[in-house]
C-alpha positions in Angstrom: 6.1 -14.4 19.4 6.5 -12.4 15.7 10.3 -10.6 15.3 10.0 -7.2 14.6 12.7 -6.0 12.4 15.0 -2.9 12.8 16.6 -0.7 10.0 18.7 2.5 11.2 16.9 5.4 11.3 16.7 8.7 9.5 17.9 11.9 11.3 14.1 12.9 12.2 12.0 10.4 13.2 12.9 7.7 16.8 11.2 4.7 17.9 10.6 7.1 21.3 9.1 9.7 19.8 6.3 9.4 21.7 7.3 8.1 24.7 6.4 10.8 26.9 4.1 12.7 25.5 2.1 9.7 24.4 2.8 6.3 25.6 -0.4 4.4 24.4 -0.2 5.3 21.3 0.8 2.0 19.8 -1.5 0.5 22.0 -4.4 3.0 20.9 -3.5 2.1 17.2 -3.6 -1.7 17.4 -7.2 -1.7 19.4 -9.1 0.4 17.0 -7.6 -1.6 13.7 -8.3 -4.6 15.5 -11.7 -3.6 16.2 -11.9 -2.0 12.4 -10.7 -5.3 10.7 -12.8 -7.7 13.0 -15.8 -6.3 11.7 -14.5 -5.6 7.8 -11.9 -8.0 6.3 -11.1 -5.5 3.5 -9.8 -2.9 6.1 -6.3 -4.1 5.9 -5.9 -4.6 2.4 -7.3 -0.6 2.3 -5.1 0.3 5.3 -1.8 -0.6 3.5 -2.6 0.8 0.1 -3.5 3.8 1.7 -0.2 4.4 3.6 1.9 3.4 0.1 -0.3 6.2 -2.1 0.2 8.6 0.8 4.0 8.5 0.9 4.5 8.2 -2.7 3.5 11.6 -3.1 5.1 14.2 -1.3 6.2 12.0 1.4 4.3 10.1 4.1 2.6 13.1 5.2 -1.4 12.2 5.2 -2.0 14.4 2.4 -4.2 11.6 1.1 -7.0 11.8 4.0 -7.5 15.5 3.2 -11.2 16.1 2.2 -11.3 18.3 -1.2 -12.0 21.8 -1.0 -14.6 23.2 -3.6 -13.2 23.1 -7.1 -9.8 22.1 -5.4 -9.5 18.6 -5.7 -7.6 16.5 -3.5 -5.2 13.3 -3.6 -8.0 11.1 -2.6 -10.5 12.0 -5.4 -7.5 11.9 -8.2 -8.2 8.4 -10.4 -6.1 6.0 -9.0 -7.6 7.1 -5.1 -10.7 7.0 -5.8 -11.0 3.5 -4.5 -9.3 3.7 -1.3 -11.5 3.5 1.7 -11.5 2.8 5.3 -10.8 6.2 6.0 -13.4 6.3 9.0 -10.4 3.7 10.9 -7.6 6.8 10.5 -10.5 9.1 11.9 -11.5 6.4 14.9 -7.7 6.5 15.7 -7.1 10.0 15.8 -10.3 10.8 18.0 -9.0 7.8 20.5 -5.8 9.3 20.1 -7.0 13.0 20.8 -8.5 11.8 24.2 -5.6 10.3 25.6 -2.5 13.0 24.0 -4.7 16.2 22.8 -2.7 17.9 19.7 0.6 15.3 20.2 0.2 13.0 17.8 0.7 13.4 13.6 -2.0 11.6 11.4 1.2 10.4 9.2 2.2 8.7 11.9 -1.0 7.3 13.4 -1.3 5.9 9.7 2.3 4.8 9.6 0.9 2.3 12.3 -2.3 1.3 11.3 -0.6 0.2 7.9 1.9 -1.8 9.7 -0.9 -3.6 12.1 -2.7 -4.3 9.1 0.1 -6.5 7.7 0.4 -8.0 11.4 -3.5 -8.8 11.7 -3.3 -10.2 8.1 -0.6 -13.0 9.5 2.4 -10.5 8.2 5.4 -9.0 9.6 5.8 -6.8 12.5 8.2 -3.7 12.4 9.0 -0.9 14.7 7.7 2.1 13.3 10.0 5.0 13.6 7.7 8.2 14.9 7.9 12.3 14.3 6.3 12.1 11.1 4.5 15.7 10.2 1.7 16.3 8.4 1.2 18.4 5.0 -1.1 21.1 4.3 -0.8 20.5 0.8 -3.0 17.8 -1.3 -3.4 17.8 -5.2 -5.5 15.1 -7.2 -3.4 16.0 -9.7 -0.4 14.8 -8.4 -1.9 11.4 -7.9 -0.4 10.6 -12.1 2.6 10.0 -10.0 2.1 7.1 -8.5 2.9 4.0 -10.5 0.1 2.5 -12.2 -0.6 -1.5 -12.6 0.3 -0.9 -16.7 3.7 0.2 -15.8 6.9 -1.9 -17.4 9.6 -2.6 -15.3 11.8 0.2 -16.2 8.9 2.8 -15.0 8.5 0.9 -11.9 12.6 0.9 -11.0 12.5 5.3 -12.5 9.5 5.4 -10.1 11.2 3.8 -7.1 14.4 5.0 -7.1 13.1 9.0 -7.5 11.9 8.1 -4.0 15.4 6.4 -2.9 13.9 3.2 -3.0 15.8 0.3 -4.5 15.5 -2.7 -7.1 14.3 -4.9 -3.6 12.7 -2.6 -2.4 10.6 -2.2 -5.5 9.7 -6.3 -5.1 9.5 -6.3 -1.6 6.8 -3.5 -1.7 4.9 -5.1 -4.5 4.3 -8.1 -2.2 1.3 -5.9 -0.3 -0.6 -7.0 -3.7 -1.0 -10.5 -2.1 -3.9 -8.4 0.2 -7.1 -7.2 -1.1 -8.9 -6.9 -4.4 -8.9 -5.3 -7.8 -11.7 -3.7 -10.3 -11.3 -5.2 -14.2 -9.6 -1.6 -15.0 -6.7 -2.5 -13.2 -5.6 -6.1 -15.9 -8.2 -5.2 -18.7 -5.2 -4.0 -20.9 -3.7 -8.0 -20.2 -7.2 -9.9 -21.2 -8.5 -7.6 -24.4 -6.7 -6.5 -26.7 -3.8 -7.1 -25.2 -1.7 -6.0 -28.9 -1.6 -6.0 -32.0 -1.1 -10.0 -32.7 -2.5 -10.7 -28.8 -6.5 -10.6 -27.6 -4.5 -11.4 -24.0 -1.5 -11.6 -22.6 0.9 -14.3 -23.5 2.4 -14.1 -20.7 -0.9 -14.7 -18.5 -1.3 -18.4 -17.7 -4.3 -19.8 -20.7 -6.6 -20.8 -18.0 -7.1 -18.0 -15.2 -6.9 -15.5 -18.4 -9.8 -17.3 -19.0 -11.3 -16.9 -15.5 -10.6 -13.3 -15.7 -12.6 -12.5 -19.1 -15.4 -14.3 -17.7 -15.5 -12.3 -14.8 -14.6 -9.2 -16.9 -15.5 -9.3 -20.4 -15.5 -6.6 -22.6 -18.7 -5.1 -22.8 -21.5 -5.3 -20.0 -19.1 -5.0 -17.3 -20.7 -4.5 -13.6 -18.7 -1.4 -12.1 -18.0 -3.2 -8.8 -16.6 -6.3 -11.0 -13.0 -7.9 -10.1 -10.8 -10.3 -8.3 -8.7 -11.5 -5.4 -5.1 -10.0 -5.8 -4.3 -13.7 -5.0 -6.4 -16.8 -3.8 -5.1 -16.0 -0.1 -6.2 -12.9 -0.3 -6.9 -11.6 3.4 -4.0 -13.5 4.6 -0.5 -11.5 4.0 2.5 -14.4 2.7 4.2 -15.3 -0.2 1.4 -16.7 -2.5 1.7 -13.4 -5.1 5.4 -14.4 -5.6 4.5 -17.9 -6.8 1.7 -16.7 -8.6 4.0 -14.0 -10.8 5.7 -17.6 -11.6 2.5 -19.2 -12.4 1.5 -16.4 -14.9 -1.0 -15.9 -12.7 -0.4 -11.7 -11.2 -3.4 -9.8 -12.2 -1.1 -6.6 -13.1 1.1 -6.0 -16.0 3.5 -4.3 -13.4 3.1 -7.8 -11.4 4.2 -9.8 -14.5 7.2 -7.2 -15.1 9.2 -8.3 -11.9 10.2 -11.1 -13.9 11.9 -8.8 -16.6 14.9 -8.4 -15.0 17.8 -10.8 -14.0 17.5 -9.3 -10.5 13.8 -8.7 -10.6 13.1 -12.2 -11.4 15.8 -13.1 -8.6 14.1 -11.7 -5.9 10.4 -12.7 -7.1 11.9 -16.7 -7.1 13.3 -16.2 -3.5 10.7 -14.7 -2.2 8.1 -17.3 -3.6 10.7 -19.9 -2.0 11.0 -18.5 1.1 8.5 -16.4 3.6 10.7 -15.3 6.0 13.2 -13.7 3.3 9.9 -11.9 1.6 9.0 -11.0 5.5 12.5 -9.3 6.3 12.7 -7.3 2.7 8.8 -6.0 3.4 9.6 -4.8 6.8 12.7 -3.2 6.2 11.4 -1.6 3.1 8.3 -0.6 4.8 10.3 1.6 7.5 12.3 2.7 4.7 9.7 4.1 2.4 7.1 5.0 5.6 10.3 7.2 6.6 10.1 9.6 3.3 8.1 12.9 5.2 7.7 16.1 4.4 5.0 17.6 6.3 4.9 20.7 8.4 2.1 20.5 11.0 0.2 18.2 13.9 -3.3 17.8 12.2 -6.2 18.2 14.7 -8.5 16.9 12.0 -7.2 14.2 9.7 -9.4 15.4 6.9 -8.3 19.5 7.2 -5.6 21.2 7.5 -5.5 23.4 10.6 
């Protein structure tokens, strides 16, 4: 049996929420990711990154599954969205959802909870997931520039983190999601080509998987779809991204920054040495971000406003 992990609460969201008007939800949730993931083994991987670029900007509020509107572009056609997919799951959910609770239930939420049973399915943590989310009517691609990018140094990562009153473990915990899923060459070119002025790559990258990464993605004739594993267990959610950061093995320059910092490098050596501590941190950090919200409706459509 997994522990779930409690934090206290903000003033508008419960662990009830639902409890009257919807009391399947969770159950609703956990079927259709399930299902989702079964078939795909990239859907969790794309499940959490979704829910972190949602609340990021303007609060956990599903702005991101908003469809663009004409010339008005929306979160999830701004540059760093415009990989995210699985958004069909978040539309599965809510039409499940709609049958059982018609007009009840907030697409921040129903996301809320499909992030956190992708970490479960993936061999993570589970968390209760506090519930009364809203969801905005408001989605700008341009607003996207805000969330931090895999180039940012560690003092843009911590400015980034705390404007969202997140802290310096909360900022490590989080990163640990990048032990799920995959990224494109654009995301570490910057570490394997031209790295600076007296570096083709990286010093800091470890000589021989810099030279894995070049061959998948050197600098010219590069295949769109090209890229990696975030780390070699990549559809299973643990601790191996910690120990690769002290390998010199991260793929990001903002995975390789964690060790920049006394404190920083603290946390990444604790949680490479211990699961469980990196468990408790993502949980609790994962209520604690997923509980910034500022929306103002109950979408009946994920992808419009009403």
């Amino acid at each position: 049996m997994f522990e779930s992990y409690k934090v206290p609460l903000g003033h508008s969201l419960s662990l009830n929420h639902y409890e009257k008007t919807c009391p399947d939800l969770e159950f609703i949730v956990a079927k259709v990711v399930g299902k989702a993931a079964s078939k795909d083994k990239t859907v969790p991987a794309a499940l959490l990154r979704m829910h972190f670029h949602d609340c990021f900007i303007r609060g956990c509020d599903a702005s991101v599954l908003l469809k663009s509107k004409g010339n008005k572009k929306a979160e999830k056609d701004g540059p760093p969205n415009i990989s995210l997919h699985a958004f069909y799951v978040i539309d599965n959910v809510k039409s499940e959802v709609e049958k059982s609770c018609p007009g009840v239930v907030s697409c921040a939420d129903i996301l809320a909870l499909a992030a956190r049973d992708a970490v479960f399915l993936s061999g993570g943590p589970a968390w209760d997931v506090p519930k009364g989310r809203k969801d905005g009517r408001t989605s700008l691609a341009s607003e996207t520039r805000q969330l931090p990018a895999p180039t940012f140094n560690i003092s843009q990562l911590l400015q980034s983190f705390s404007q969202r009153g997140l802290s310096t473990e909360d900022l490590v915990a989080l990163s640990g999601g990048h032990t799920l899923g995959f990224s494109h060459c654009s995301s570490f070119q910057n570490r394997i080509h031209n790295f600076n002025a007296t570096h083709d790559v990286d010093p800091s990258l470890n000589p021989s998987f810099a030279g894995k990464l070049k061959s998948i993605c050197p600098l010219k004739n590069q295949a769109k779809k090209a890229g990696t594993t975030m780390d070699p267990s990549s559809a299973t959610f643990d601790n191996t991204y910690f120990k690769a950061i002290l390998q010199g093995k991260s793929l990001f320059s903002s995975d390789q920054a964690l060790l920049d910092t006394p404190k920083t490098k603290e946390l990444v050596t604790k949680f490479a040495t211990s699961k469980e501590a990196f468990f408790k941190s993502f949980a609790n950090s994962m209520i604690k971000m997923s509980s910034i919200n500022g929306g103002q409706e109950i979408r009946e459509n994920c992808r419009v406003v009403n």
